[in-house]
PDB file of N, H, CA, C and O in Angstrom:
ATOM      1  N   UNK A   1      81.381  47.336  41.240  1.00  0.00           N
ATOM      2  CA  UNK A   1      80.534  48.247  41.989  1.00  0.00           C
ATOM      3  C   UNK A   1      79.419  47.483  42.705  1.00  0.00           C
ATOM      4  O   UNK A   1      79.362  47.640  43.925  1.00  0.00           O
ATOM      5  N   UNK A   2      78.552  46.702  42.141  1.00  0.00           N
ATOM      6  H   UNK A   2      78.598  46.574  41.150  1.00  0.00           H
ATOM      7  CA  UNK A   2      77.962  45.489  42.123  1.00  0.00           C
ATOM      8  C   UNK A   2      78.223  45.104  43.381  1.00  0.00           C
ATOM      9  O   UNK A   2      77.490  45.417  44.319  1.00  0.00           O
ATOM     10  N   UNK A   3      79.241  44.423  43.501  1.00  0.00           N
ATOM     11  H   UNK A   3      79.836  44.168  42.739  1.00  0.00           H
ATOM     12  CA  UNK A   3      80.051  43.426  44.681  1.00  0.00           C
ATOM     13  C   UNK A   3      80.617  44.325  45.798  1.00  0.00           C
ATOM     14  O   UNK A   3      80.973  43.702  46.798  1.00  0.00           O
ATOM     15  N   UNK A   4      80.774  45.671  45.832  1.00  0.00           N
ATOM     16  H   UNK A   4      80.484  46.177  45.020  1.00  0.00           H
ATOM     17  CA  UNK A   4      80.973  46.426  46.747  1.00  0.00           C
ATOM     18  C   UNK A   4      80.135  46.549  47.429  1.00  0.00           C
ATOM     19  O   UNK A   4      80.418  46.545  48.627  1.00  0.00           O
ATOM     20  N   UNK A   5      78.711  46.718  47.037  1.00  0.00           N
ATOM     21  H   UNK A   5      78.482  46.721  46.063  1.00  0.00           H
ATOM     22  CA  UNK A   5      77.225  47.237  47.594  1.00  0.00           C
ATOM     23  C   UNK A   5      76.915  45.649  48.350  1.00  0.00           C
ATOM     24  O   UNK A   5      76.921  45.496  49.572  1.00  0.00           O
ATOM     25  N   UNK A   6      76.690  44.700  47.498  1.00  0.00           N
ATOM     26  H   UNK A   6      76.685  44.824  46.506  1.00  0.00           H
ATOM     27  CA  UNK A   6      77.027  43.764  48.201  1.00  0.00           C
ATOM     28  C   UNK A   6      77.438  43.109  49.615  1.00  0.00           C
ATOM     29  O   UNK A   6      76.858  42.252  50.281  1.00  0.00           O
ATOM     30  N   UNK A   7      78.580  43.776  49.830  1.00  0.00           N
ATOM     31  H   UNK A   7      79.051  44.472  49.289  1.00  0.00           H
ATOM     32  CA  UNK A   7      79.481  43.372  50.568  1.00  0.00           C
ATOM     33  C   UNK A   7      78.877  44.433  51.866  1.00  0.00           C
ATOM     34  O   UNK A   7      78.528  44.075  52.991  1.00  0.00           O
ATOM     35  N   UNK A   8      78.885  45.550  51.413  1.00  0.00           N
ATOM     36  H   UNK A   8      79.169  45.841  50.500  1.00  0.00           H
ATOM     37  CA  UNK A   8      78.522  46.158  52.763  1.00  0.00           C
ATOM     38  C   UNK A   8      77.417  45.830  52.892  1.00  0.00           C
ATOM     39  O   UNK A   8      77.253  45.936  54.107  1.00  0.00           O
ATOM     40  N   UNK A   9      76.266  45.404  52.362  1.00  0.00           N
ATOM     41  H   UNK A   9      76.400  45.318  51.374  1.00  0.00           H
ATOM     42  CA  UNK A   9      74.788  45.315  52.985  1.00  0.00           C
ATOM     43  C   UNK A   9      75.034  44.074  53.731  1.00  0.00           C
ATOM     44  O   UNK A   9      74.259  43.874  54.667  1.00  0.00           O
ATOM     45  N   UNK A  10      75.968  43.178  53.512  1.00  0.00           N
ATOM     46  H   UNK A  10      76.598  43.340  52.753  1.00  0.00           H
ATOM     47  CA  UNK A  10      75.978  41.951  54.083  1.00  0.00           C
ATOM     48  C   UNK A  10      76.828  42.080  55.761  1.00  0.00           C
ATOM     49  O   UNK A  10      76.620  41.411  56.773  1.00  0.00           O
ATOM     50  N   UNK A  11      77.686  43.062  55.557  1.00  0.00           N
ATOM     51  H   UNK A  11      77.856  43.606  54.735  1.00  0.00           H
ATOM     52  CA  UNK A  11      78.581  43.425  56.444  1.00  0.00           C
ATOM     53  C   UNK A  11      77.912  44.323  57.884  1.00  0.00           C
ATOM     54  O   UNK A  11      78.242  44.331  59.070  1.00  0.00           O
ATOM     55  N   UNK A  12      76.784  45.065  57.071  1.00  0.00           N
ATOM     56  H   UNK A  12      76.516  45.058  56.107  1.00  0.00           H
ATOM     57  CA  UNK A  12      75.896  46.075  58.024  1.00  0.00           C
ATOM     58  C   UNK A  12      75.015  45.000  58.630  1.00  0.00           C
ATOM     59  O   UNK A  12      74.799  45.047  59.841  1.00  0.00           O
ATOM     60  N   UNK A  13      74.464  43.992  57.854  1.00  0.00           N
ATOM     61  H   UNK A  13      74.639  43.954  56.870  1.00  0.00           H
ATOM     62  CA  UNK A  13      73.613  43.173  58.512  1.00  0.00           C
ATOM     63  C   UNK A  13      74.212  41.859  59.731  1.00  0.00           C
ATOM     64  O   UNK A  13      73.650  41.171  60.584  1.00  0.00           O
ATOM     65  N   UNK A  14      75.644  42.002  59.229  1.00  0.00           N
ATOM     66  H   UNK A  14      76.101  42.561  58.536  1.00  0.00           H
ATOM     67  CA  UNK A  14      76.229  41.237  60.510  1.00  0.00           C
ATOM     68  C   UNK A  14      76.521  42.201  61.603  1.00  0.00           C
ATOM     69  O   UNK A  14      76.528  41.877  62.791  1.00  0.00           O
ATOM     70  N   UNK A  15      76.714  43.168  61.244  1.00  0.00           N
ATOM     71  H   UNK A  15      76.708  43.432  60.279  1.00  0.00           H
ATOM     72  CA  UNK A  15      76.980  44.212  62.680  1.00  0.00           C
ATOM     73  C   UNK A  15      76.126  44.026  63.648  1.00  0.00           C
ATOM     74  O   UNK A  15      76.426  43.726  64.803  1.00  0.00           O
ATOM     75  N   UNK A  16      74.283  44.312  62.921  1.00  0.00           N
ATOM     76  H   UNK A  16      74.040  44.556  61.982  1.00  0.00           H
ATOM     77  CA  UNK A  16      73.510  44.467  63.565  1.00  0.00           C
ATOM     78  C   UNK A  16      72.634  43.451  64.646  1.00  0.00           C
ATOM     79  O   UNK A  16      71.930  43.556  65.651  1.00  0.00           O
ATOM     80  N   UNK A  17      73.303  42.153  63.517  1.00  0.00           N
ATOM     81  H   UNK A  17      73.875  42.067  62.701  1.00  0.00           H
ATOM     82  CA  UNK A  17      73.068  40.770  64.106  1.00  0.00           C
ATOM     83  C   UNK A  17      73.484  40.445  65.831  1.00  0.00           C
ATOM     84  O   UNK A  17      72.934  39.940  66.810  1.00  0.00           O
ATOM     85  N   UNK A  18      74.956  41.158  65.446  1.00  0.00           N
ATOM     86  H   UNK A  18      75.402  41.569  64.651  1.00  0.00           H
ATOM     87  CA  UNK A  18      76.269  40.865  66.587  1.00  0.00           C
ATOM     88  C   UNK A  18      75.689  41.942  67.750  1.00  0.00           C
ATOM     89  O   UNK A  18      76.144  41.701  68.868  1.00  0.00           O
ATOM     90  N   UNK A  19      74.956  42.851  67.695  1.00  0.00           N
ATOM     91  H   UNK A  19      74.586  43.047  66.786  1.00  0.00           H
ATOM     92  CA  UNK A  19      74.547  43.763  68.461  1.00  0.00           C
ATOM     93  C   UNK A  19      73.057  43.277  69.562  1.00  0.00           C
ATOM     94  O   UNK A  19      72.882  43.487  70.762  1.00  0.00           O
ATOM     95  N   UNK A  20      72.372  42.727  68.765  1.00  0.00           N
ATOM     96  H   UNK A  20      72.515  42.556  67.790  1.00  0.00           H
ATOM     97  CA  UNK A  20      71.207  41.989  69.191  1.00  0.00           C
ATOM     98  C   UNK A  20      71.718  40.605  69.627  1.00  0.00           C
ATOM     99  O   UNK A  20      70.826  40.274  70.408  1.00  0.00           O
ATOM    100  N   UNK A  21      72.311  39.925  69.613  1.00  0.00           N
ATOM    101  H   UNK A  21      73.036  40.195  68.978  1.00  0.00           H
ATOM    102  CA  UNK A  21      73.639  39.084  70.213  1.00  0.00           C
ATOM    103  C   UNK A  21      73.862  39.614  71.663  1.00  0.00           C
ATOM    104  O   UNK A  21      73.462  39.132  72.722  1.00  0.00           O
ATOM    105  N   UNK A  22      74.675  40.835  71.411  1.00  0.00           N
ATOM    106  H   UNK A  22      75.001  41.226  70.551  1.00  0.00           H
ATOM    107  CA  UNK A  22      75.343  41.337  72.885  1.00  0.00           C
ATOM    108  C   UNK A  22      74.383  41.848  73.757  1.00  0.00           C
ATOM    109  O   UNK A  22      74.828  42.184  74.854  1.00  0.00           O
ATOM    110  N   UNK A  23      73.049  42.018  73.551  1.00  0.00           N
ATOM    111  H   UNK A  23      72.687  41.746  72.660  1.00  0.00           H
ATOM    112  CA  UNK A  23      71.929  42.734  74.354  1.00  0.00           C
ATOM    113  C   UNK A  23      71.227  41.494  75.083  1.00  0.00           C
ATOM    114  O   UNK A  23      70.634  41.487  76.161  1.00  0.00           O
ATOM    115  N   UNK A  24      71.513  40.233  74.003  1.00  0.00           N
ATOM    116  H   UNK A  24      71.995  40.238  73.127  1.00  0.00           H
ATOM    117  CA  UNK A  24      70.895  38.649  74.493  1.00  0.00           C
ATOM    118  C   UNK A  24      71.722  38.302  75.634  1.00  0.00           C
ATOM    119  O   UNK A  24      71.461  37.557  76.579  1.00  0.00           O
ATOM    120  N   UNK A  25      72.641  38.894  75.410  1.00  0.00           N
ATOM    121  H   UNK A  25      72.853  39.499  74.643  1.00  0.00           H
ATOM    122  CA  UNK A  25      74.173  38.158  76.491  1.00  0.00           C
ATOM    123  C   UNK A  25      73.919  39.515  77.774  1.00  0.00           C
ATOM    124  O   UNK A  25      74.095  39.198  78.950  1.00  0.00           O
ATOM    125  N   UNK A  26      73.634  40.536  77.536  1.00  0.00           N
ATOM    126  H   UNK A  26      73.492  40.794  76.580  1.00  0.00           H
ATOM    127  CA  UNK A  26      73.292  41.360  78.375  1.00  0.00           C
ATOM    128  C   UNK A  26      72.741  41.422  79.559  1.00  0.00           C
ATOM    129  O   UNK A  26      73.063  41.901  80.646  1.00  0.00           O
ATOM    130  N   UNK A  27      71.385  40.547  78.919  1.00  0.00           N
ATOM    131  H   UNK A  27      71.123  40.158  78.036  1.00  0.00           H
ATOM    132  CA  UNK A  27      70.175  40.191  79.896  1.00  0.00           C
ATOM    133  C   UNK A  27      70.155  38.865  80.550  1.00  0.00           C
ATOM    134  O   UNK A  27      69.613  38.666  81.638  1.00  0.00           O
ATOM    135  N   UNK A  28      70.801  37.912  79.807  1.00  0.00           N
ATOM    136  H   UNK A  28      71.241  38.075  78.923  1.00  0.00           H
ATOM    137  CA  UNK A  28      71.056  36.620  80.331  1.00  0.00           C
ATOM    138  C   UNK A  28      71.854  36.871  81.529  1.00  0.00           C
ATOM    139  O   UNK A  28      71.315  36.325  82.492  1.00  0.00           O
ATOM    140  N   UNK A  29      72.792  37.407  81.807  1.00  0.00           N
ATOM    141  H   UNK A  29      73.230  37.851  81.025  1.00  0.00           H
ATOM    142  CA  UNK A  29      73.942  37.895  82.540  1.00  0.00           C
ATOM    143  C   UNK A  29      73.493  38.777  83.876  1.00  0.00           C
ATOM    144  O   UNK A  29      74.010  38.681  84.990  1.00  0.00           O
ATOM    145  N   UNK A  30      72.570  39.523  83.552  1.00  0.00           N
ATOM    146  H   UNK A  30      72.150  39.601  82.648  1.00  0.00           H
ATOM    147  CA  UNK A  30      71.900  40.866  84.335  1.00  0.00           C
ATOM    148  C   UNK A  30      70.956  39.609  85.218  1.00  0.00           C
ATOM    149  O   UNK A  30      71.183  39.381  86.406  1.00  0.00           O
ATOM    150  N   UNK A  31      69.805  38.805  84.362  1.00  0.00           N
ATOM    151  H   UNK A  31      69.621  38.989  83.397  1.00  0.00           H
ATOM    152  CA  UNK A  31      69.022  37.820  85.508  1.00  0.00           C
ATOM    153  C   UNK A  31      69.898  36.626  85.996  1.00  0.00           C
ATOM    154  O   UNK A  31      69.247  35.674  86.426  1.00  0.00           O
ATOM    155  N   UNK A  32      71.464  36.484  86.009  1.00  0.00           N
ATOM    156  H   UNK A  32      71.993  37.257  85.659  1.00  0.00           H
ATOM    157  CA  UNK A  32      72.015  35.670  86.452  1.00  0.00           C
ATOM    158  C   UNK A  32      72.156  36.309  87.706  1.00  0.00           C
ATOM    159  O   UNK A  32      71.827  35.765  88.760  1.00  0.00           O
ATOM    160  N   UNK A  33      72.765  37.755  87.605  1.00  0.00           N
ATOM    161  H   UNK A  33      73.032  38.197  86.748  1.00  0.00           H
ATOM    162  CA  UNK A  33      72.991  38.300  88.948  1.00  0.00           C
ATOM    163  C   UNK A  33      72.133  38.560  89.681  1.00  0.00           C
ATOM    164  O   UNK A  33      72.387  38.352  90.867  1.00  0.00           O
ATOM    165  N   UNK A  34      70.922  39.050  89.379  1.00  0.00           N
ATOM    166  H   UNK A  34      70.716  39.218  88.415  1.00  0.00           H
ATOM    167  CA  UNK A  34      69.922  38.788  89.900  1.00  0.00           C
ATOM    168  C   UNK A  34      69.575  37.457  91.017  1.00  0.00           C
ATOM    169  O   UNK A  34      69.227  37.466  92.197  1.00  0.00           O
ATOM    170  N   UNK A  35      69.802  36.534  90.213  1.00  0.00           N
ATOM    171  H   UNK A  35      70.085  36.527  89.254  1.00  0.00           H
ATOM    172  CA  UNK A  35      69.031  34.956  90.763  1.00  0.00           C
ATOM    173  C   UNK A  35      70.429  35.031  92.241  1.00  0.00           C
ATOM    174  O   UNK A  35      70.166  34.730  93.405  1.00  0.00           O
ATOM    175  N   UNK A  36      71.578  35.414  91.839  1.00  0.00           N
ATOM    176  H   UNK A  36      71.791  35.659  90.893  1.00  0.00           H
ATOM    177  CA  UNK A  36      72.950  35.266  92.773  1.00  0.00           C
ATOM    178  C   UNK A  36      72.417  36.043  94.246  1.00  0.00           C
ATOM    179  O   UNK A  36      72.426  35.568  95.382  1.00  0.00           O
ATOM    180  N   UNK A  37      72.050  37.125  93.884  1.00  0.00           N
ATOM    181  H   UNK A  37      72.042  37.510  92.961  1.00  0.00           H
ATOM    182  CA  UNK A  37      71.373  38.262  95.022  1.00  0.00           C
ATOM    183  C   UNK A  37      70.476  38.019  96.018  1.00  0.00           C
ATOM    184  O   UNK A  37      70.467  38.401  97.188  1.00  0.00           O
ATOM    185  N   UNK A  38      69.401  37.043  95.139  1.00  0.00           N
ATOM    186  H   UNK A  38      69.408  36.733  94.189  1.00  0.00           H
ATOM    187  CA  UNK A  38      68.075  36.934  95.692  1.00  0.00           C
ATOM    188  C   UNK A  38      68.603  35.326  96.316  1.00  0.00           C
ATOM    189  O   UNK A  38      67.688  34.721  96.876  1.00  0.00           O
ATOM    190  N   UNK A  39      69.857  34.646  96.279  1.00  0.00           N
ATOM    191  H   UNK A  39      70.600  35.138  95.825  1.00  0.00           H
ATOM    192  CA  UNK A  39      70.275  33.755  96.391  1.00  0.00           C
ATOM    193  C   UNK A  39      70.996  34.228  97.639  1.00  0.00           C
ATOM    194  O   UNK A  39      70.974  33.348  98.500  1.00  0.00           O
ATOM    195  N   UNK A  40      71.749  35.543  98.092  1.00  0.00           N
ATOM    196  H   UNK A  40      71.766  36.258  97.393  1.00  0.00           H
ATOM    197  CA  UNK A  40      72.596  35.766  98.946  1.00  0.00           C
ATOM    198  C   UNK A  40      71.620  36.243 100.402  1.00  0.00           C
ATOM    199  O   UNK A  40      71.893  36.089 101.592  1.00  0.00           O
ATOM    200  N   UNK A  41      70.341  36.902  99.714  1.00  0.00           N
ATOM    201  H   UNK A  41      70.118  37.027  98.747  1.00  0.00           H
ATOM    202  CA  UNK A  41      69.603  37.175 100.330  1.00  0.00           C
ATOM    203  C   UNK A  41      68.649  36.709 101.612  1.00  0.00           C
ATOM    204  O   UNK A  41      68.196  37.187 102.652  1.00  0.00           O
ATOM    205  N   UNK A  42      68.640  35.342 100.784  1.00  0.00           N
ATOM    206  H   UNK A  42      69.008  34.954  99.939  1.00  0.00           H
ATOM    207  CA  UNK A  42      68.241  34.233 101.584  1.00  0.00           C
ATOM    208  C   UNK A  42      68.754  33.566 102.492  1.00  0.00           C
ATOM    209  O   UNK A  42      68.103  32.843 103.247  1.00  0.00           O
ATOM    210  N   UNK A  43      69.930  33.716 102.535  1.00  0.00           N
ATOM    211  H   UNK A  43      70.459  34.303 101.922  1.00  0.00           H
ATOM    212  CA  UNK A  43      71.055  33.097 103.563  1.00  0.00           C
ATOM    213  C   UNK A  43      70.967  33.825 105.181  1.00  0.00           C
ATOM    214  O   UNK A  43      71.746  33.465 106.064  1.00  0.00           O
TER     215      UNK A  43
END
């Protein structure tokens, strides 16, 4: 029972990890296109 509880608190805390992850990759991505725009703009 022990090792069940365990397992999911460890399991919920990687979810949440992987989520704050994809929001990092989100924004990195969002001011790439950005910089591309303000890059096309100029031309």
């Amino acid at each position: 029972m022990k090792r069940l509880l365990i397992l999911t608190l460890v399991s919920f805390m990687a979810l949440l990890s992987a989520c704050n992850t994809m929001q990092g990759i989100g924004k990195d991505v969002q001011k790439a296109g950005e910089k591309l725009e303000d890059a096309a703009r100029k031309k």
